[in-house]
N, CA, C and O atoms as a Maestro MAE file, in Angstrom:
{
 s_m_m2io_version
 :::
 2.0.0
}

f_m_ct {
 s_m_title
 :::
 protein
 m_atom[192] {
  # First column is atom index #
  i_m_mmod_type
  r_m_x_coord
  r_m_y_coord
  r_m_z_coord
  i_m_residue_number
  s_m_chain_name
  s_m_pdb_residue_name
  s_m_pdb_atom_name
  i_m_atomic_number
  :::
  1 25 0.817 -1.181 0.000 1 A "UNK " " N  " 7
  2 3 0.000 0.000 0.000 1 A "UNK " " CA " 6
  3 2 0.865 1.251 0.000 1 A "UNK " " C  " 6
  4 15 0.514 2.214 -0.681 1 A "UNK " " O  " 8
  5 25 2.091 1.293 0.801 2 A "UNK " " N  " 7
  6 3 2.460 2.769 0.905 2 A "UNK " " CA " 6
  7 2 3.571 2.738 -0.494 2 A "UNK " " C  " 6
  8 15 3.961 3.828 -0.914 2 A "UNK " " O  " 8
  9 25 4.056 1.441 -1.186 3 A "UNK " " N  " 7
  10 3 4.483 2.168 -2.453 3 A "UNK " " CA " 6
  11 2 3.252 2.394 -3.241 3 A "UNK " " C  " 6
  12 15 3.468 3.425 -3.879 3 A "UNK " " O  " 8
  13 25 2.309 2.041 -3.462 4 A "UNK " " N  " 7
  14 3 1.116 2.251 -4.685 4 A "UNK " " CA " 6
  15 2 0.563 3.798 -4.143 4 A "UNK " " C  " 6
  16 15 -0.019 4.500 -4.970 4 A "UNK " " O  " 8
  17 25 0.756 4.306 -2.755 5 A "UNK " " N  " 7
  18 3 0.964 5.615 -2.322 5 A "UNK " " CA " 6
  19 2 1.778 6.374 -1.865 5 A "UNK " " C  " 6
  20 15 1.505 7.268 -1.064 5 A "UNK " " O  " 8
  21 25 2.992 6.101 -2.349 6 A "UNK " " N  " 7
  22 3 4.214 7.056 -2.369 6 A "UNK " " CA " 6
  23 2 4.173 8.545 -2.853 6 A "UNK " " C  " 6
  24 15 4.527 9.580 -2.288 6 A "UNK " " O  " 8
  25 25 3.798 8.386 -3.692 7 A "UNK " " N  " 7
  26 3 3.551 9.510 -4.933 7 A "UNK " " CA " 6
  27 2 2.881 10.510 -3.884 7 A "UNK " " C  " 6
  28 15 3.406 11.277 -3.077 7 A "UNK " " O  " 8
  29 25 1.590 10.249 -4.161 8 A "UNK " " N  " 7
  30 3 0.545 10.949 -3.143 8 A "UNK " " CA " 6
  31 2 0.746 11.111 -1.583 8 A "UNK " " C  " 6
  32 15 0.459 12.241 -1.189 8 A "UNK " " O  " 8
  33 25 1.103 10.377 -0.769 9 A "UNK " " N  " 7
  34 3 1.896 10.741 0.219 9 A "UNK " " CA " 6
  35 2 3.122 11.715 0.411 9 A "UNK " " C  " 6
  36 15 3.254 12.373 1.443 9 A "UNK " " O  " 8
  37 25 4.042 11.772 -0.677 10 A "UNK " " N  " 7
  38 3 5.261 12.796 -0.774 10 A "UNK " " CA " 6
  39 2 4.496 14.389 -1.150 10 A "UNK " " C  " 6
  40 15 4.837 15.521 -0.808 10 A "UNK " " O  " 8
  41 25 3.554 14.000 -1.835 11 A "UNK " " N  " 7
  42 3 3.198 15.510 -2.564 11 A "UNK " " CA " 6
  43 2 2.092 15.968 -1.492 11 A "UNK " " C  " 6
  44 15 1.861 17.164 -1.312 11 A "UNK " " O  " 8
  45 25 1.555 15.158 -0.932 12 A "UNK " " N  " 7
  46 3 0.772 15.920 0.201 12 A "UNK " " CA " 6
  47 2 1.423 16.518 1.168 12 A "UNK " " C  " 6
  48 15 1.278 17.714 1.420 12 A "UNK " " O  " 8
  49 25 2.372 15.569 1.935 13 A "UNK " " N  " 7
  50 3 3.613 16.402 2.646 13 A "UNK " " CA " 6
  51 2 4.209 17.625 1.756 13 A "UNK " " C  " 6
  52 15 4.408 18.640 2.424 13 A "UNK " " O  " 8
  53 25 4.470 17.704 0.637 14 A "UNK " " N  " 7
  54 3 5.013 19.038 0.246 14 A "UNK " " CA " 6
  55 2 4.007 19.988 0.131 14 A "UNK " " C  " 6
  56 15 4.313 21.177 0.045 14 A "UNK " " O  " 8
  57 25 2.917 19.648 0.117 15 A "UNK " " N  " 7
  58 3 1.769 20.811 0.607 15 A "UNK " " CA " 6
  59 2 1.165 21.359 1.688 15 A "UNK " " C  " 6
  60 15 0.366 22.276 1.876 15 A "UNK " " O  " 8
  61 25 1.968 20.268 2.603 16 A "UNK " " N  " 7
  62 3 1.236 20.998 3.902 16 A "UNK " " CA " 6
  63 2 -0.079 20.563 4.366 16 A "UNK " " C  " 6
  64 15 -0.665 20.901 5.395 16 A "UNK " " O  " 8
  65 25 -0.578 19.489 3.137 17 A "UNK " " N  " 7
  66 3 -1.862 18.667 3.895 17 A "UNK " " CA " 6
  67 2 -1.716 17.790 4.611 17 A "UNK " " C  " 6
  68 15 -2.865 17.588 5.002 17 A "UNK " " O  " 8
  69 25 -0.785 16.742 5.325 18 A "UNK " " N  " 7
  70 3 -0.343 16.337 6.246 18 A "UNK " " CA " 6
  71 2 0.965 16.557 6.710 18 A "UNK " " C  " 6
  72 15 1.960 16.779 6.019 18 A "UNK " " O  " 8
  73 25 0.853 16.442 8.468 19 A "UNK " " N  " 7
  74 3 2.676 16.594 8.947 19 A "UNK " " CA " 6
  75 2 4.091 16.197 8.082 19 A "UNK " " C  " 6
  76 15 4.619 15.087 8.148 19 A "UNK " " O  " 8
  77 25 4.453 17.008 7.492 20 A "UNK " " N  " 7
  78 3 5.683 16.633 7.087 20 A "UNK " " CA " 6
  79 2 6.021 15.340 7.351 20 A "UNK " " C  " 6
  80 15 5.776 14.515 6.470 20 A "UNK " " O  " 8
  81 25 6.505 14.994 8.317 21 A "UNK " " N  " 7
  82 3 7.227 13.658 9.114 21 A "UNK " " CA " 6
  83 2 6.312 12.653 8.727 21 A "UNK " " C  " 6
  84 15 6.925 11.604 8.532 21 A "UNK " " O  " 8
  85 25 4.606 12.495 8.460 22 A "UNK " " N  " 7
  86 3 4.277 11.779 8.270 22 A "UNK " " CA " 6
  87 2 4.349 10.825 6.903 22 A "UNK " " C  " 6
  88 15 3.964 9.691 6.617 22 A "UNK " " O  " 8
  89 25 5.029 11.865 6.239 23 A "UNK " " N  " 7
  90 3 5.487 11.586 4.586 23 A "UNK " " CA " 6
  91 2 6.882 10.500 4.589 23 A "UNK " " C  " 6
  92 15 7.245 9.651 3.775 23 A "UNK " " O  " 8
  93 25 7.314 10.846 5.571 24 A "UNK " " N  " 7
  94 3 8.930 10.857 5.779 24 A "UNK " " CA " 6
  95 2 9.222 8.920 6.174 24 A "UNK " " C  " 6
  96 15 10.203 8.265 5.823 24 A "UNK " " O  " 8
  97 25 8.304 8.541 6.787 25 A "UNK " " N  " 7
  98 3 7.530 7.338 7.495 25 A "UNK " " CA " 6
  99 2 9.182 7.308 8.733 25 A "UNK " " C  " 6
  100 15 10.248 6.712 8.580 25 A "UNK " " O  " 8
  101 25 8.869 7.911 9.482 26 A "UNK " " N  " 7
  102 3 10.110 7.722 10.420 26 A "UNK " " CA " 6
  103 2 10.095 5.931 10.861 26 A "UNK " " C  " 6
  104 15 9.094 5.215 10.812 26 A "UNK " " O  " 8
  105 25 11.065 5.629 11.156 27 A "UNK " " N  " 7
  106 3 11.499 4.400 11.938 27 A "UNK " " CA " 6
  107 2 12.123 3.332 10.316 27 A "UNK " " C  " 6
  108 15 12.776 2.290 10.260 27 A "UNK " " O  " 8
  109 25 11.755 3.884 9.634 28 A "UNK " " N  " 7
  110 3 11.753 3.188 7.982 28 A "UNK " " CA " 6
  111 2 13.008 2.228 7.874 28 A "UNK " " C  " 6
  112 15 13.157 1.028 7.641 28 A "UNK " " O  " 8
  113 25 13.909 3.378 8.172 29 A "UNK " " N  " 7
  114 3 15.333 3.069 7.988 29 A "UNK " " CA " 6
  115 2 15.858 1.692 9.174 29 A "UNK " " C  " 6
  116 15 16.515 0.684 8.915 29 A "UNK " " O  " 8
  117 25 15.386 2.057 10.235 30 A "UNK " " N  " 7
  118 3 15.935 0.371 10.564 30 A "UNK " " CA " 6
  119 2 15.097 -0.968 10.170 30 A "UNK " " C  " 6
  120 15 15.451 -2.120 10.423 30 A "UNK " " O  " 8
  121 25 14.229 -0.677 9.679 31 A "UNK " " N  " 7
  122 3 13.289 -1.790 8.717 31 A "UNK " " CA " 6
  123 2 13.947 -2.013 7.735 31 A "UNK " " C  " 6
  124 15 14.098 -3.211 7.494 31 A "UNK " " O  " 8
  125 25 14.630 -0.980 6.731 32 A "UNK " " N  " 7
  126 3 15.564 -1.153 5.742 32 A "UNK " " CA " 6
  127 2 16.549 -1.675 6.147 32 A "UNK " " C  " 6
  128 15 17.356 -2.041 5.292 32 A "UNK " " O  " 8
  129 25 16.856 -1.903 7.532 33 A "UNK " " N  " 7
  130 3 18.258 -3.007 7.353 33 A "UNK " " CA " 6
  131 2 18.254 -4.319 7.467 33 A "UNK " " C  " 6
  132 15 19.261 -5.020 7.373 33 A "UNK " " O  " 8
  133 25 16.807 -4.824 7.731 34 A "UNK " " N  " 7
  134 3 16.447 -6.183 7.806 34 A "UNK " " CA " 6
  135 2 15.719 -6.947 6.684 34 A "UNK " " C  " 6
  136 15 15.648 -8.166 6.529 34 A "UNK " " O  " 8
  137 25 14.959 -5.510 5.600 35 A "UNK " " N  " 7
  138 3 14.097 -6.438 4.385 35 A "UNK " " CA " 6
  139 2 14.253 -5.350 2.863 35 A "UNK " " C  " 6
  140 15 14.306 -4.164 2.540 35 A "UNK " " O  " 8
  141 25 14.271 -6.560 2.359 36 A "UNK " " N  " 7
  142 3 14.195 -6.238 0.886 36 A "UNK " " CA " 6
  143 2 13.219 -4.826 0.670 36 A "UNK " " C  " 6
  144 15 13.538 -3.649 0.505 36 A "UNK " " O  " 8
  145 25 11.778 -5.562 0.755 37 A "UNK " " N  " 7
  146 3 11.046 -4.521 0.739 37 A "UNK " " CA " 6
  147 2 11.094 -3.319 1.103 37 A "UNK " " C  " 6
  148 15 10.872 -2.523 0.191 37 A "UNK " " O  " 8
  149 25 11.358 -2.768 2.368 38 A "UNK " " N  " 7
  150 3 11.339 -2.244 2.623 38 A "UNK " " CA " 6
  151 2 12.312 -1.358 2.462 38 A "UNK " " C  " 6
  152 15 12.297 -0.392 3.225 38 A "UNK " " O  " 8
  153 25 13.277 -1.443 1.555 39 A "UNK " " N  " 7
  154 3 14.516 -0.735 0.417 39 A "UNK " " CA " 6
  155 2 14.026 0.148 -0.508 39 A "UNK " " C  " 6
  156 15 14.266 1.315 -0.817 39 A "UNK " " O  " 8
  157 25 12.776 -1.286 -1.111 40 A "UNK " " N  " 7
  158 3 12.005 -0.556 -2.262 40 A "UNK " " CA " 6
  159 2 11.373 0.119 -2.002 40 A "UNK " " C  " 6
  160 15 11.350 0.998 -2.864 40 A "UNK " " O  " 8
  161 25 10.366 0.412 -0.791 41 A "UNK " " N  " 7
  162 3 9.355 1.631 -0.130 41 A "UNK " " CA " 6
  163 2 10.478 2.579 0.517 41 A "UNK " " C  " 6
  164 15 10.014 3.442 1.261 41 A "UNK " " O  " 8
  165 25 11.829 2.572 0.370 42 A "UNK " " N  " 7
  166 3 11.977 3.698 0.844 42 A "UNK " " CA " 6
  167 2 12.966 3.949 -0.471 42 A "UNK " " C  " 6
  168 15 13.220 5.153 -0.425 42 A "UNK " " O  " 8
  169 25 13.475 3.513 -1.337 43 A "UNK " " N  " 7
  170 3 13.666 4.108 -2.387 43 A "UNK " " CA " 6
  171 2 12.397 4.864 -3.243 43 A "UNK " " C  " 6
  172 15 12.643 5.967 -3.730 43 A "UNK " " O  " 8
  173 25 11.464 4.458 -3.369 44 A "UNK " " N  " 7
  174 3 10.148 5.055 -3.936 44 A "UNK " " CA " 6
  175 2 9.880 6.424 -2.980 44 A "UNK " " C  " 6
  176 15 9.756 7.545 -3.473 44 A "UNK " " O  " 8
  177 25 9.822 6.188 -1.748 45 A "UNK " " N  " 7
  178 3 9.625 7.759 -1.081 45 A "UNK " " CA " 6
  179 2 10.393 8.194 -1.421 45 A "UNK " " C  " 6
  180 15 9.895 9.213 -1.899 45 A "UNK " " O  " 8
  181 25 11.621 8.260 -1.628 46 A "UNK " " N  " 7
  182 3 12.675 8.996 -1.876 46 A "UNK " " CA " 6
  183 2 14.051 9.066 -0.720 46 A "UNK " " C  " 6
  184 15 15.035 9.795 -0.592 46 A "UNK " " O  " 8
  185 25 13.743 8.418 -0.328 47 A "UNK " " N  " 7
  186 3 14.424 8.608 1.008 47 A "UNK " " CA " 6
  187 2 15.587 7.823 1.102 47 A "UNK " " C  " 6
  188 15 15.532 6.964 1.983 47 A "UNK " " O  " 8
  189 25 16.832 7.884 0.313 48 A "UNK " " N  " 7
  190 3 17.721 6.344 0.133 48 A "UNK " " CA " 6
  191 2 18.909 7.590 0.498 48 A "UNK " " C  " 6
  192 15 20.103 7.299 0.583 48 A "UNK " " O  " 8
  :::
 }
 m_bond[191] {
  # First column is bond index #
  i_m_from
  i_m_to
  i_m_order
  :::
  1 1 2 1
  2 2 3 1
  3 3 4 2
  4 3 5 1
  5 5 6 1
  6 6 7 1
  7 7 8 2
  8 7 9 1
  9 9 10 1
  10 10 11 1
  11 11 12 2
  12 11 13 1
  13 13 14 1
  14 14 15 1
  15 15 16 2
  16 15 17 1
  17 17 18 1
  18 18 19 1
  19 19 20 2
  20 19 21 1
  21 21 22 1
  22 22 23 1
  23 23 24 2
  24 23 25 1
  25 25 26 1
  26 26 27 1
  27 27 28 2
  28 27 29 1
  29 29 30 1
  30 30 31 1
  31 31 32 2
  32 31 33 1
  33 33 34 1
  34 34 35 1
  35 35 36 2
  36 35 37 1
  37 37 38 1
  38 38 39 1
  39 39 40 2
  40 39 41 1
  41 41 42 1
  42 42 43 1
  43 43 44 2
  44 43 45 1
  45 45 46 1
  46 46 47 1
  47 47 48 2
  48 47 49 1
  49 49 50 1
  50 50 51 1
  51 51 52 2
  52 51 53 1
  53 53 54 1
  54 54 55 1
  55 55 56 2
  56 55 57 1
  57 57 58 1
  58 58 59 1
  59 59 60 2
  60 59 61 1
  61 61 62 1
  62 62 63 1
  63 63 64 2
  64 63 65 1
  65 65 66 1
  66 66 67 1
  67 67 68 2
  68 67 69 1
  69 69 70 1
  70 70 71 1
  71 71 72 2
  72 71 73 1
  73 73 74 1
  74 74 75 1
  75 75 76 2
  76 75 77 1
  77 77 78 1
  78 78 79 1
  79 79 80 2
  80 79 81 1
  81 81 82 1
  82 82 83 1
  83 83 84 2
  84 83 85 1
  85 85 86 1
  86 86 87 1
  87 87 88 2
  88 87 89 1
  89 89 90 1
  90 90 91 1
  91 91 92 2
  92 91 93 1
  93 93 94 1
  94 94 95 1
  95 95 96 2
  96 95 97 1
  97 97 98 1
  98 98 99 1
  99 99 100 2
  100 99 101 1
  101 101 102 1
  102 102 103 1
  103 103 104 2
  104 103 105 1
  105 105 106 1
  106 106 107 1
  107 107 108 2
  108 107 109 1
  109 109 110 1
  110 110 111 1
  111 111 112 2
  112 111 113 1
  113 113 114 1
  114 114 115 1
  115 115 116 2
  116 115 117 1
  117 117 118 1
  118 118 119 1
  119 119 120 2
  120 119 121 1
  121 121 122 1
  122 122 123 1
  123 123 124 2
  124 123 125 1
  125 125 126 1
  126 126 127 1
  127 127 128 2
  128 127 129 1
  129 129 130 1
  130 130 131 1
  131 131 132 2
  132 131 133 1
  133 133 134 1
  134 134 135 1
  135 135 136 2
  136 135 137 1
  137 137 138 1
  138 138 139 1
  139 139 140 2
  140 139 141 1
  141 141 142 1
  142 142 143 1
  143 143 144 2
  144 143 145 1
  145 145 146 1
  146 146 147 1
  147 147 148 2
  148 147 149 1
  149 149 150 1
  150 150 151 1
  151 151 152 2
  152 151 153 1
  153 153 154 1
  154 154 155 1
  155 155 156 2
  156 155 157 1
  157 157 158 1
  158 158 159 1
  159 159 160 2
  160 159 161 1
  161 161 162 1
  162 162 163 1
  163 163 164 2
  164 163 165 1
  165 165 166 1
  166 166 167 1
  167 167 168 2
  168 167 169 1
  169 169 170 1
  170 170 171 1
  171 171 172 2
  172 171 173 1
  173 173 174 1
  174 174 175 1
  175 175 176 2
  176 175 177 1
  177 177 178 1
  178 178 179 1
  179 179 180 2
  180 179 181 1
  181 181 182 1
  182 182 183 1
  183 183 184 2
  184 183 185 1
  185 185 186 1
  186 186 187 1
  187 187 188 2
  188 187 189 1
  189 189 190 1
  190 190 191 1
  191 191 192 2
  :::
 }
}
């Protein structure tokens, strides 16, 4: 779900319709050190 809403999640955060941080998906990055996936949802946010 949150890559098929990456897109729309990043651009709402750059508008100011939700908290910044909520775009950002904090905690992401130590999930990225244990799974694949979760590389690809944070390469798609942008966040690598």
């Amino acid at each position: 779900m949150a890559i098929t809403n990456a897109d729309h999640l990043r651009e709402a955060g750059r508008r100011g319709l939700i908290p910044a941080d909520a775009a950002t998906w904090p905690g992401l990055e130590q999930i990225v050190a244990r799974k694949a996936k979760a590389r690809t949802l944070m390469a798609t946010l942008g966040q690598n």
